[in-house]
C-alpha positions in Angstrom: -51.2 55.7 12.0 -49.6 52.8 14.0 -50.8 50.4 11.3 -49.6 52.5 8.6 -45.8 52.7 10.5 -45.9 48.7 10.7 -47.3 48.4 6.8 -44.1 50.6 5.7 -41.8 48.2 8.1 -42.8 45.3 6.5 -42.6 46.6 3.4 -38.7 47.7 3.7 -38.2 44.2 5.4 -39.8 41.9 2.1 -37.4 44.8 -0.1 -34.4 43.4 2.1 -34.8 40.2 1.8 -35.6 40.0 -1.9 -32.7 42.0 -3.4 -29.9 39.4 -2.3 -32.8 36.6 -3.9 -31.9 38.8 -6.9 -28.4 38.7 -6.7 -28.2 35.4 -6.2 -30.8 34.5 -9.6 -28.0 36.5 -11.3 -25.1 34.9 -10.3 -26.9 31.3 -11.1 -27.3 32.4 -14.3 -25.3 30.4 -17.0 -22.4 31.5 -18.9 -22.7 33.0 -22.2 -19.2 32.3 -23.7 -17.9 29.6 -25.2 -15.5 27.3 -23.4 -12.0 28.4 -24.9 -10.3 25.9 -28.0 -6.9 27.4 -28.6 -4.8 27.3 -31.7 -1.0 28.3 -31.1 1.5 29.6 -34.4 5.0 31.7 -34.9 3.0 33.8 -37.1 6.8 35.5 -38.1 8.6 32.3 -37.8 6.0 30.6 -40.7 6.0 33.2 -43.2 9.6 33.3 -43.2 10.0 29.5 -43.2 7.7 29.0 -45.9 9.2 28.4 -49.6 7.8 31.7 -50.5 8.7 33.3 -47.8 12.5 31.8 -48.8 12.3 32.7 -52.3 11.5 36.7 -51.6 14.5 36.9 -49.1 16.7 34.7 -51.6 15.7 37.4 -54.4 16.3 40.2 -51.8 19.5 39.0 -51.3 20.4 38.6 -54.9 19.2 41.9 -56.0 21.3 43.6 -52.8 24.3 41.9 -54.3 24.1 43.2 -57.4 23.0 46.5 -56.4 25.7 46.8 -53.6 28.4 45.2 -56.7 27.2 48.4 -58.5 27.5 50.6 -55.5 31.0 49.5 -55.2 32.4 50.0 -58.3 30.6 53.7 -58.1 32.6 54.0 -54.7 35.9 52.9 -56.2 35.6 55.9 -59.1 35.1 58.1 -56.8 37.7 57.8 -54.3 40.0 57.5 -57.5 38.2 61.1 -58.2 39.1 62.4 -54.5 42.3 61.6 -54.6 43.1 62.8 -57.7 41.4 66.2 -56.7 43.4 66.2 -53.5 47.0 66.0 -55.6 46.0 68.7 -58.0 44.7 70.8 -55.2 48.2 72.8 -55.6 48.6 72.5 -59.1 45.1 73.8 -60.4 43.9 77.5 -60.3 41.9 77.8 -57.4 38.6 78.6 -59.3 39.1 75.5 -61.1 39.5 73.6 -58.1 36.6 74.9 -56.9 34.2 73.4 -59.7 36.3 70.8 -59.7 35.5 69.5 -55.7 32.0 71.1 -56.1 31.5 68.7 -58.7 32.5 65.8 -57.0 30.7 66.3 -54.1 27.8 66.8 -56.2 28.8 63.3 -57.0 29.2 61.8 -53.6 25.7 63.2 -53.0 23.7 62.1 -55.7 25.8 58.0 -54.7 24.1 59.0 -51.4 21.2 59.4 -52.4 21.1 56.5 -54.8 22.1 54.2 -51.9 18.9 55.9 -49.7 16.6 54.8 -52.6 17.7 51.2 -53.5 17.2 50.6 -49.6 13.7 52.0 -49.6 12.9 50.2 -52.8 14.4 46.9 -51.2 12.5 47.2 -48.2 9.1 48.2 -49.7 9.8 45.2 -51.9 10.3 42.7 -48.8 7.1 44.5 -46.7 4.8 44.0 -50.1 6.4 40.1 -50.5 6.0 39.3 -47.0 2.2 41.0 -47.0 0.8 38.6 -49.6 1.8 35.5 -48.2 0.7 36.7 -44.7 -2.9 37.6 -46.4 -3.1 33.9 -47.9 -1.9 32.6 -44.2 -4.3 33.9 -42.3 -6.8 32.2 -44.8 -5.2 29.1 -44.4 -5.3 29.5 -40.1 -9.4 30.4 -41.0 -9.8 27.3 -42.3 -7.8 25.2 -39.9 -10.0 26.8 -37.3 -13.1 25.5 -38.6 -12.3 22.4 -39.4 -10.9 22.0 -35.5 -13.1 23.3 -33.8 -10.7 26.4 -32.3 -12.4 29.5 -31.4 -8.9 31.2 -30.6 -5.9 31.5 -32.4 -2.9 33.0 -30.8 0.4 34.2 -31.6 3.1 32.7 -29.8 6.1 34.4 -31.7 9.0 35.5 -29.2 8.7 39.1 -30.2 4.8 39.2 -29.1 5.6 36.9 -26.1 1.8 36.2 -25.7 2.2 32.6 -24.6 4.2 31.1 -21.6 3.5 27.5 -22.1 1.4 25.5 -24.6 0.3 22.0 -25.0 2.3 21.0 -28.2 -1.0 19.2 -29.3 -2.3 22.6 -29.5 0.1 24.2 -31.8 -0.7 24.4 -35.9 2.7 25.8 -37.1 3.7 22.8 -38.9 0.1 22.0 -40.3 0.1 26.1 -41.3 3.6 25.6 -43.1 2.6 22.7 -44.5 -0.5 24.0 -46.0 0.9 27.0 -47.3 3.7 26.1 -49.2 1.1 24.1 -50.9 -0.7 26.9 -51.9 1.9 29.9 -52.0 4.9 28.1 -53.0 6.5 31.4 -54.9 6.0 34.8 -54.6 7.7 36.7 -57.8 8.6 40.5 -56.8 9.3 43.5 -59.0 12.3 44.7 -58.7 14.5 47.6 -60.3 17.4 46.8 -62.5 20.7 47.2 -60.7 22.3 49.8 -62.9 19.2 52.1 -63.3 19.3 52.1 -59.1 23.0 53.2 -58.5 23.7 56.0 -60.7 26.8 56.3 -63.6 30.0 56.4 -62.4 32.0 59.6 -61.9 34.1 60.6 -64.3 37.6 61.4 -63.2 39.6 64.6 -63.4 41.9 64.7 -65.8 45.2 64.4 -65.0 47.3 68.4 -64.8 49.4 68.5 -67.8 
């Protein structure tokens, strides 16, 4: 029995001293990822730099000046419209007055409205722009990867705020930029014409004989 007793000690001893053998095996063993090679962009800041990127704000720009050129001359009828309404107010039969400023404001509406939808056609215009030179971009940073060697690419755009310092020798902006006005110089986007956007002008009341 004794020998049993002194079998079992030495047996919980040898399990002792093995398991920090174990530990220590593990935390010899070598590291399985790969030492770090960091790429740094302004992913925002190179899209918008590059010529294409300049072109679809340019045509943005020229498309909300014609619509807003539109807009305004819609405006102008109308507020001729309002106060025109507003002086015949005691002059007209009430029931005619009543179609009359129903109709107008049917007007002021639909001008509302109009404005709502150039807006959303503008900016669903930009985001689709903006998408396909991004798409070729972050073809271009694939290939720059490879051919230096980096194994991580990250975004050090002041919105995201992922990066607190950098080693300029790191950073492939300019390389990016350079690259992809090469290969996306223009990006051409569909736009609808101004007039079909904004509506036909009000007509105004006629004058109270």
């Amino acid at each position: 029995m004794a020998q049993k007793a002194h079998m079992f000690r030495l047996g919980l001893v040898l399990l002792m001293l093995a398991t920090p053998l174990s530990v220590s095996a593990q935390a010899t063993k070598p590291a399985t990822f790969p030492v770090p090679v960091i790429g740094v962009i302004d992913f925002v800041r190179t899209v918008r730099s590059s010529s294409a990127g300049q072109g679809i704000i340019a045509q943005i720009n020229e498309q909300h000046a014609a619509y807003q050129k539109e807009i305004q001359a819609v405006t102008a009828s109308l507020e001729k419209s309002r106060q025109e309404l507003a002086r015949q107010q005691t002059l007209l039969d009430p029931k005619v007055f009543s179609e009359r400023r129903s109709k107008f404001q049917g007007e002021a509406r639909r001008l509302q409205q109009n404005v709502q939808k150039i807006k959303k056609q503008l900016d669903a215009a930009f985001a689709k722009g903006m998408k396909q030179i991004e798409i070729v971009l972050a073809e271009i940073l694939t290939k720059i990867a490879k051919e230096k060697g980096i194994n991580l690419i990250m975004n050090a755009g002041r919105v995201q705020g992922t990066v607190l310092f950098v080693d300029s020798r790191l950073v492939v902006s300019d390389e990016a930029l350079r690259r992809l006005n090469a290969r996306l110089p223009k990006v051409d986007l569909k736009l609808p014409e101004a007039k079909k956007a904004s509506g036909d002008a009000p007509a105004v009341a006629p004058k109270q004989q």
